[in-house]
C-alpha positions as CSV (number, residue, x, y, z in Angstrom):
1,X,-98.6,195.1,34.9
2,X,-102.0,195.4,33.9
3,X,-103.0,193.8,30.3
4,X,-104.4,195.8,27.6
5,X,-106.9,195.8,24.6
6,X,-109.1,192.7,25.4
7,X,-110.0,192.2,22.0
8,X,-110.7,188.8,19.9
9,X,-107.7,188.7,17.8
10,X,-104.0,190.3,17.4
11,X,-102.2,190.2,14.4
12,X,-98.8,191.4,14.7
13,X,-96.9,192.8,11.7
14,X,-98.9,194.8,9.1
15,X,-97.0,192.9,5.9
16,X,-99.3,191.5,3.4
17,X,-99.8,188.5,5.2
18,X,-100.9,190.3,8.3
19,X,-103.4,192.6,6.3
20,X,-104.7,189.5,4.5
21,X,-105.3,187.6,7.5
22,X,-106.9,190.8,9.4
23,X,-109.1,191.3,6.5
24,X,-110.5,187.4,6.4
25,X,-110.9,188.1,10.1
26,X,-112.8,191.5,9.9
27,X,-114.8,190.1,7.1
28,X,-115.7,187.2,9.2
29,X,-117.3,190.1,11.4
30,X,-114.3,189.2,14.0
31,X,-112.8,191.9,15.9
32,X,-109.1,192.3,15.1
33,X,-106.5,194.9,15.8
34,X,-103.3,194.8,14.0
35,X,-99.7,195.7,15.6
36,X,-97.1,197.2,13.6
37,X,-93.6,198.6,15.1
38,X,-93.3,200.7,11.9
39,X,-94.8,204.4,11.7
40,X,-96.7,203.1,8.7
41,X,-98.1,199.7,7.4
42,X,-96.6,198.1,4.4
43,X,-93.8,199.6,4.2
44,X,-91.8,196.7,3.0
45,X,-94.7,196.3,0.3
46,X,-94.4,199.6,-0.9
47,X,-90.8,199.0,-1.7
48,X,-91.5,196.3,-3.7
49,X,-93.6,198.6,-5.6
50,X,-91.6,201.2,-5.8
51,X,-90.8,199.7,-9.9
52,X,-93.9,198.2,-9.9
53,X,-96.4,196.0,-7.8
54,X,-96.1,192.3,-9.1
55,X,-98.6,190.6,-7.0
56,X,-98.7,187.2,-8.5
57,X,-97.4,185.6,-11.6
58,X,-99.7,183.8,-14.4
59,X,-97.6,180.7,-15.3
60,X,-99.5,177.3,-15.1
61,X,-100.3,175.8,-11.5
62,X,-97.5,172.9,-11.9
63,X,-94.8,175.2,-12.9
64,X,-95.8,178.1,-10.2
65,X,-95.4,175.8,-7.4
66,X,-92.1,174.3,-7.8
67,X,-90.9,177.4,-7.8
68,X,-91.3,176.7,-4.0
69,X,-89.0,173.8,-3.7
70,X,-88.9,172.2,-0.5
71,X,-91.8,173.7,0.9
72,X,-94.5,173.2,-2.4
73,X,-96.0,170.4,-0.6
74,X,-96.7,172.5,2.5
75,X,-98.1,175.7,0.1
76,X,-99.9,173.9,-2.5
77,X,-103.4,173.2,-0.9
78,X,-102.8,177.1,0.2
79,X,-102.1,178.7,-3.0
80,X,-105.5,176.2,-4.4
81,X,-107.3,178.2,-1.7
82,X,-105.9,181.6,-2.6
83,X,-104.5,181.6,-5.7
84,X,-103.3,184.1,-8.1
85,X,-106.8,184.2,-9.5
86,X,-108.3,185.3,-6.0
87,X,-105.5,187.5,-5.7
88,X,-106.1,189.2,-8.6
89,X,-109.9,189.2,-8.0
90,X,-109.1,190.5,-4.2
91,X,-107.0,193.7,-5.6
92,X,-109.9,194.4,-8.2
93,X,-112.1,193.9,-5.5
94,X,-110.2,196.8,-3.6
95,X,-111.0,198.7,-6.8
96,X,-107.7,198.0,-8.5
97,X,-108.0,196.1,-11.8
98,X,-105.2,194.0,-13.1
99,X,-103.0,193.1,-15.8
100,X,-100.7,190.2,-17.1
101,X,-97.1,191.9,-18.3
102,X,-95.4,189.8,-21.6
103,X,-93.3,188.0,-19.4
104,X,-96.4,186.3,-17.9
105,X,-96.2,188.6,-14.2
106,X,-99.3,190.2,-13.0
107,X,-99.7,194.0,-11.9
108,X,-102.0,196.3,-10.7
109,X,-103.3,198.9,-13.4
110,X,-101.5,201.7,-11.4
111,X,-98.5,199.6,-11.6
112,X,-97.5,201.4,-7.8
113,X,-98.3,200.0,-4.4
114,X,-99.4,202.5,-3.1
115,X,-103.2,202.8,-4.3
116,X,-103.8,199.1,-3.9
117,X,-102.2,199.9,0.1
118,X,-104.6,202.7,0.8
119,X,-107.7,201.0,-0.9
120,X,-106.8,198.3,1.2
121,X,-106.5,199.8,4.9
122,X,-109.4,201.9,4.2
123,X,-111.5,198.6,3.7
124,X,-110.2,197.3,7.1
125,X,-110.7,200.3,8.5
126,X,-114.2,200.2,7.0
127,X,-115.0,197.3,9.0
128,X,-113.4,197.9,12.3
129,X,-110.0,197.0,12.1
130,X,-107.6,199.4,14.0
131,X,-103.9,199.7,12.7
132,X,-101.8,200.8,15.7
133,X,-98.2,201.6,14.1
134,X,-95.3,202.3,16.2
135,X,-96.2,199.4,18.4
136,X,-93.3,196.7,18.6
137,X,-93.7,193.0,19.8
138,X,-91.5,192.0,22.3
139,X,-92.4,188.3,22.8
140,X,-95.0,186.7,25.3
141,X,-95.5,186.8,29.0
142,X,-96.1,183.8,31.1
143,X,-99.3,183.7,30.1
144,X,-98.1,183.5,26.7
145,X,-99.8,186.9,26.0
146,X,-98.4,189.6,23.6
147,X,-95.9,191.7,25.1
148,X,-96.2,195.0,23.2
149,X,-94.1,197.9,23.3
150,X,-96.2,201.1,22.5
151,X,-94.7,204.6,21.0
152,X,-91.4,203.4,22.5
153,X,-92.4,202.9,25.8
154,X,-92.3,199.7,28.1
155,X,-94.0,196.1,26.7
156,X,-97.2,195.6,28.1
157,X,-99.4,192.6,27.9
158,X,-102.3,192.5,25.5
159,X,-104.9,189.6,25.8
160,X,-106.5,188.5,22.7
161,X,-108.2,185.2,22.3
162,X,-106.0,184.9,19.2
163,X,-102.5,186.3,18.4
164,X,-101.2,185.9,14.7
165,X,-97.7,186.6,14.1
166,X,-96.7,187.8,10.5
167,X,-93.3,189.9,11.5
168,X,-91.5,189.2,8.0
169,X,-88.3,187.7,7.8
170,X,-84.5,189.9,8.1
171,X,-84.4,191.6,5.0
172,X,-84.7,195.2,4.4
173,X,-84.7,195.8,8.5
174,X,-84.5,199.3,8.1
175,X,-88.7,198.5,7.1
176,X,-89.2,196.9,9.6
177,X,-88.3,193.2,9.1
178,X,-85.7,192.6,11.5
179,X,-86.1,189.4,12.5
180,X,-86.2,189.9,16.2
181,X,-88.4,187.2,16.9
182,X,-86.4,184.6,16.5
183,X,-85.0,184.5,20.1
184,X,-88.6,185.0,21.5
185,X,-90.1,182.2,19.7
186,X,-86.9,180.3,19.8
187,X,-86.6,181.0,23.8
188,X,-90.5,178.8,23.6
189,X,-88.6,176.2,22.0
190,X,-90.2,176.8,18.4
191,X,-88.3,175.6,15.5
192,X,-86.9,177.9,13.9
193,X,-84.4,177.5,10.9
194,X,-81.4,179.9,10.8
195,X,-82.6,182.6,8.5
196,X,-80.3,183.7,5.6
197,X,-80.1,186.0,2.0
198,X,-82.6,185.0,-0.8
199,X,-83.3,186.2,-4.0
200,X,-79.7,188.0,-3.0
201,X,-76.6,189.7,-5.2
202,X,-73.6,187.4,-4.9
203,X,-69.7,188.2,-4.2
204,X,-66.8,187.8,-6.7
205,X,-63.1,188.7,-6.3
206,X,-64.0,191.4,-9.3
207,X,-60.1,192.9,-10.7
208,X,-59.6,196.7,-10.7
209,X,-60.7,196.4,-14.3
210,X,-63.8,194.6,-13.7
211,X,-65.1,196.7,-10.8
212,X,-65.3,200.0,-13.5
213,X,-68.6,198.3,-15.0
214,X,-70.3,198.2,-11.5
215,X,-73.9,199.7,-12.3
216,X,-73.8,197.9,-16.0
217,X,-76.3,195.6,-17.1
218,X,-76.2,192.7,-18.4
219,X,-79.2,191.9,-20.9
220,X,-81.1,189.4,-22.4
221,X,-78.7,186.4,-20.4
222,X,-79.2,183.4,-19.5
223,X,-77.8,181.5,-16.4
224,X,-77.1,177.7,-15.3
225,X,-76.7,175.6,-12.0
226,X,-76.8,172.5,-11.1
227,X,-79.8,171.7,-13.7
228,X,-81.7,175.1,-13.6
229,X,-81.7,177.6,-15.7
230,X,-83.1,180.9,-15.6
231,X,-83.4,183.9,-18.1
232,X,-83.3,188.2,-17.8
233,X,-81.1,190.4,-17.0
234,X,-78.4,190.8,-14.0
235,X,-76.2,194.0,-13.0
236,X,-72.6,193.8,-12.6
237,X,-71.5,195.4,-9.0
238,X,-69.0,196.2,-7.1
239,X,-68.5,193.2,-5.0
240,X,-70.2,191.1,-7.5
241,X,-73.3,190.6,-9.9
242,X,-77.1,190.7,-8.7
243,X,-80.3,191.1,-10.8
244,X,-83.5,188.2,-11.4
245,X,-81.2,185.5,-12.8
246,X,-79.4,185.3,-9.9
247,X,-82.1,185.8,-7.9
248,X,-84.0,183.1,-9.4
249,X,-81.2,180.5,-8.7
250,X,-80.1,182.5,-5.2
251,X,-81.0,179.0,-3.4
252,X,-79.2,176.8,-4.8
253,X,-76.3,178.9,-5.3
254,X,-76.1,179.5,-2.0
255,X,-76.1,176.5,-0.9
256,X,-73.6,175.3,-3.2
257,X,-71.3,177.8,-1.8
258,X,-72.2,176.8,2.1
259,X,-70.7,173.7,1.3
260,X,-68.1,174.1,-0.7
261,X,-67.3,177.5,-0.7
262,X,-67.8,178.7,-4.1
263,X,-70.4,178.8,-6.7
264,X,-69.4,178.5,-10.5
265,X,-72.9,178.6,-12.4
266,X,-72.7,179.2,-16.2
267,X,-73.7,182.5,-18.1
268,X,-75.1,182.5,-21.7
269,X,-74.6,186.1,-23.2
270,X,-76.2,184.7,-26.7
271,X,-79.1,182.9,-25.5
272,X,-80.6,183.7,-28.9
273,X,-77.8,182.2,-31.2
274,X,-76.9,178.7,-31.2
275,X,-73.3,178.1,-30.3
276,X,-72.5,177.0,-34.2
277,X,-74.4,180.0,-35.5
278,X,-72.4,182.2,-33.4
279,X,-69.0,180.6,-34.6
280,X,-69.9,181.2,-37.9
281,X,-70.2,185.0,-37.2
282,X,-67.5,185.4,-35.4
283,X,-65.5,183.2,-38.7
284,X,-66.5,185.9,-40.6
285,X,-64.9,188.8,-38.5
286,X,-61.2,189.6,-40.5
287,X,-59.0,188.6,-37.7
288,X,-56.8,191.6,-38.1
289,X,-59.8,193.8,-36.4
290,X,-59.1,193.9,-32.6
291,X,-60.7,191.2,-30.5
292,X,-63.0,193.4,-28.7
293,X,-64.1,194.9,-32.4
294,X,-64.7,190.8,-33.4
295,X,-66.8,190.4,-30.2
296,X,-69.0,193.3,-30.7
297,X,-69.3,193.3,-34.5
298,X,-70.3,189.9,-34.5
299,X,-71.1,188.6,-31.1
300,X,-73.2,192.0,-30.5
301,X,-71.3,192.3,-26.9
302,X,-71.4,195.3,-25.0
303,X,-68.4,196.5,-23.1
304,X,-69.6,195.0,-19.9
305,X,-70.1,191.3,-21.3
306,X,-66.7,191.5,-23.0
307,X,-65.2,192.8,-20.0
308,X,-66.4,189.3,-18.1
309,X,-65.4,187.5,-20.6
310,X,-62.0,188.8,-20.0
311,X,-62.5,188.3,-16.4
312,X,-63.4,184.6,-16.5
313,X,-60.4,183.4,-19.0
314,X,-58.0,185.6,-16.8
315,X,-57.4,187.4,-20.3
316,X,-56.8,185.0,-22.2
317,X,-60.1,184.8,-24.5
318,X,-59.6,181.9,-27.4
319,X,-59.0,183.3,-31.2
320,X,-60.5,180.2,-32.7
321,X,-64.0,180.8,-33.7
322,X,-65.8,177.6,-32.3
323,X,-64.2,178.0,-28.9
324,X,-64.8,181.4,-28.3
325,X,-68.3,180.8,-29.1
326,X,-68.2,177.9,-26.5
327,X,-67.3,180.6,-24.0
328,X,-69.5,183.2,-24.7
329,X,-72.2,180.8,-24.7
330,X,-71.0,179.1,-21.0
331,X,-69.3,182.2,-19.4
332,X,-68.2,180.3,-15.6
333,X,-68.6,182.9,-13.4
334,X,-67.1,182.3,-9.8
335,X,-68.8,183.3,-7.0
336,X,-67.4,183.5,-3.2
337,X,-70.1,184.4,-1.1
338,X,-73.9,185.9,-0.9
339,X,-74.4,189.4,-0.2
340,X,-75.6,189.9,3.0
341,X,-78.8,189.5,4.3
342,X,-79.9,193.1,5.4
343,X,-79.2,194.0,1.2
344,X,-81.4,191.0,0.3
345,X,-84.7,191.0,-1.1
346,X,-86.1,188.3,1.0
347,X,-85.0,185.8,3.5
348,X,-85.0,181.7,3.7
349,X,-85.3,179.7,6.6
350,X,-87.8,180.9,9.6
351,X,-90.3,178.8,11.9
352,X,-90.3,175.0,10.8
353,X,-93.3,174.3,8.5
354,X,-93.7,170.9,11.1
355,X,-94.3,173.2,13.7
356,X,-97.7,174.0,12.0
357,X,-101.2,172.8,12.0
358,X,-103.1,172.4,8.7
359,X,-104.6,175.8,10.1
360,X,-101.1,177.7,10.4
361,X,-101.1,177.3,14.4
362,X,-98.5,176.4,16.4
363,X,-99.0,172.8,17.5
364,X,-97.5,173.4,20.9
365,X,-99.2,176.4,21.7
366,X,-103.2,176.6,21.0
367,X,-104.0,179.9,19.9
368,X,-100.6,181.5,18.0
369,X,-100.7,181.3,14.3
370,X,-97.6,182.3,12.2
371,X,-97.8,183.5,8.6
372,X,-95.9,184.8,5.5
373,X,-91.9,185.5,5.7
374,X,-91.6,184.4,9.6
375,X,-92.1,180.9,7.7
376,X,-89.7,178.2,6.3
377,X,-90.4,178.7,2.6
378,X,-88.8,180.9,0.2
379,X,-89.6,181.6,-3.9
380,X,-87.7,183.7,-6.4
381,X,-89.1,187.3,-7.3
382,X,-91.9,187.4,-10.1
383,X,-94.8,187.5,-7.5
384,X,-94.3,183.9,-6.1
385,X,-93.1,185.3,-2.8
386,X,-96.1,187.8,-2.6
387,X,-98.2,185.3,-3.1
388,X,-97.2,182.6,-0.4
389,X,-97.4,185.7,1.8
390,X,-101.1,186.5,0.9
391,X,-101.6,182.9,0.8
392,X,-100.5,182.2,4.3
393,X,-102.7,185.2,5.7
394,X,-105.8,183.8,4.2
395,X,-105.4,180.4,5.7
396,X,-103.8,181.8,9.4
397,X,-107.2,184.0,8.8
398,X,-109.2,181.5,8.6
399,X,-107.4,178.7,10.7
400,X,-107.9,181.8,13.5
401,X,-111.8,182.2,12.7
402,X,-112.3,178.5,12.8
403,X,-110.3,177.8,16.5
404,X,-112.5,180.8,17.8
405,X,-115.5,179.2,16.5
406,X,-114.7,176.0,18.5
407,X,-113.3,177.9,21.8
């Protein structure tokens, strides 16, 4: 089988961490062609759009990168290379000015994806960068070349001098990130952690009662675990709850129910009311008005949040004014399981950060760089995963240009 496109470097996947890298590359004057299995590029991207593009997020450098957890140490001397400053500077540079929202998130002017995408591809394809879609990795050869599956047809060898590899995690496969790669890169004896739901919607054995609010909202919340705490809005569904509190905490909730099966985190419908102002209120509700009248006269409940409540006390909500505030301001909410990962936004686990040079190259194999969602790391929504994912481009980008420029 005769290899194809002798060409200086593939990057496989055409995410915003493949783009990013191509376009350090092609800037670098480096030819580069990028591989994606997906009739389109940025697919996934787009989707994230589709309510509008946040790219990065504006909260100070300390508090932006523990949002990384485990893996901060590994993305911090990243993100200081491209940060959300360059990010922002990058899209404007694309011709795509920039904003920061109230809740400190940062968006293109357009607010869509989709005119940042096409600036984008058009500036690759400005400087020589070809985008072949419908072409599908299928791991290496014994040469450790790309095997690549064109239009459908059989995996062929490509021979690059380089081969980056940013295939996404398992989420949303239907775009594209399947997570197939796992067994090739496993099969070369890669680390690779198990890859499961983040930033994910939760189970909970929901009564026949409970399961009529599916499709509510829940607004203006805020929700506890094991020390965190994080504030918005969630949706009740029909297997569960989901929405960017949940999200925000998805880790450690999850991981919390690995181990012990369930999850019982803490829901504060009256973040805004201090637990002794809100007995007060209540106190001042005529008891001979209906409970549901008490909790939405005074409480300001919607039917949904009274409906938990119900839900978490097995119906049997406390009259007395101070305890019923105590429970509307620490609703224990019961969760069995995460949704599963195809209905997640984003996936944890992925190659072992270990397995990386400082450059983003495989240690044990001189030439393959890995980069955004294939990775080990994982971040809540509110532009922190975007921006690992551009960040990891840049530096698999230039980790690529520099191992050229010494072979």
């Amino acid at each position: 089988m005769e290899p194809q496109d002798n060409i200086d470097v593939a990057v496989i996947g055409a995410g915003p961490a493949g783009l990013m890298a191509a376009t350090v590359l092609a800037e670098s004057g480096i030819s580069t062609v990028v591989y994606e299995k997906m009739p389109t590029a940025g697919r996934k991207l787009l989707m994230a759009g589709r309510g509008g593009l946040n790219l990065t997020h504006g909260e100070a450098r300390v508090d932006f990168l523990s949002r990384y957890r485990e893996a901060a140490g590994f993305l911090a001397p990243l993100i200081e290379r491209f940060g959300p400053d360059d990010l922002r500077a990058f899209s404007e540079r694309l011709g795509e000015d920039t904003f920061v929202g109230s809740s400190g998130r940062v968006f293109p002017q357009s607010i869509k994806a989709s005119p940042l995408l096409r600036a984008w591809l058009g500036h690759l394809a400005e400087r020589g960068v070809t985008v072949k879609t419908r072409h599908e990795f299928a791991g290496f050869d014994g040469a450790m070349h790309p095997l690549i599956a064109a239009e459908g047809g059989p995996a062929r060898p490509v021979t690059p001098r380089v081969t980056i590899l940013a295939l996404g995690g398992a989420s949303w496969p239907k775009l594209g990130a399947d997570g197939a790669w796992q067994q090739a890169l496993g099969a070369l004896g890669i680390p690779v952690a198990a890859l499961r739901p983040s930033n994910c919607g939760f189970k909970a054995a929901w009564s026949e009662h409970m399961q009529r609010f599916a499709g509510e909202a829940l607004k203006r919340i805020v929700l506890r675990f094991a020390n965190e705490t994080a504030k918005g809005e969630a949706v009740i569904t029909q297997s569960g709850v989901e929405g960017g509190v949940f999200y925000a905490l998805s880790a450690r909730l999850r991981e919390e129910i690995a181990e012990s099966g369930t999850a019982t985190p803490l829901l504060d419908l009256r973040p805004d009311l201090p637990a002794q102002a809100l007995a007060a209120r209540l106190a001042a509700v005529p008891r001979a008005q209906s409970l549901s009248n008490r909790l939405r006269k005074a409480a300001g409940l919607a039917p949904p949040a009274i409906a938990l409540l119900r839900e978490a006390t097995g119906n049997v909500i406390p009259e007395r004014p101070e305890a019923l505030a105590a429970l509307i301001k620490a609703v224990p909410l019961r969760l069995t399981g995460t949704e599963p990962l195809e209905r997640a936004i984003s996936s944890a686990g992925g190659v072992a950060l270990s397995a990386l040079d400082h450059g983003m190259m495989l240690s044990a194999h001189p030439g393959i760089f890995v980069a955004g969602e294939m990775l080990d790391w994982e971040a809540p929504t509110g532009g922190y995963l975007l921006q690992a994912c551009f960040a990891t481009g840049f530096a698999a980008g230039h980790g690529a240009a520099a191992w050229l420029a010494a072979h």
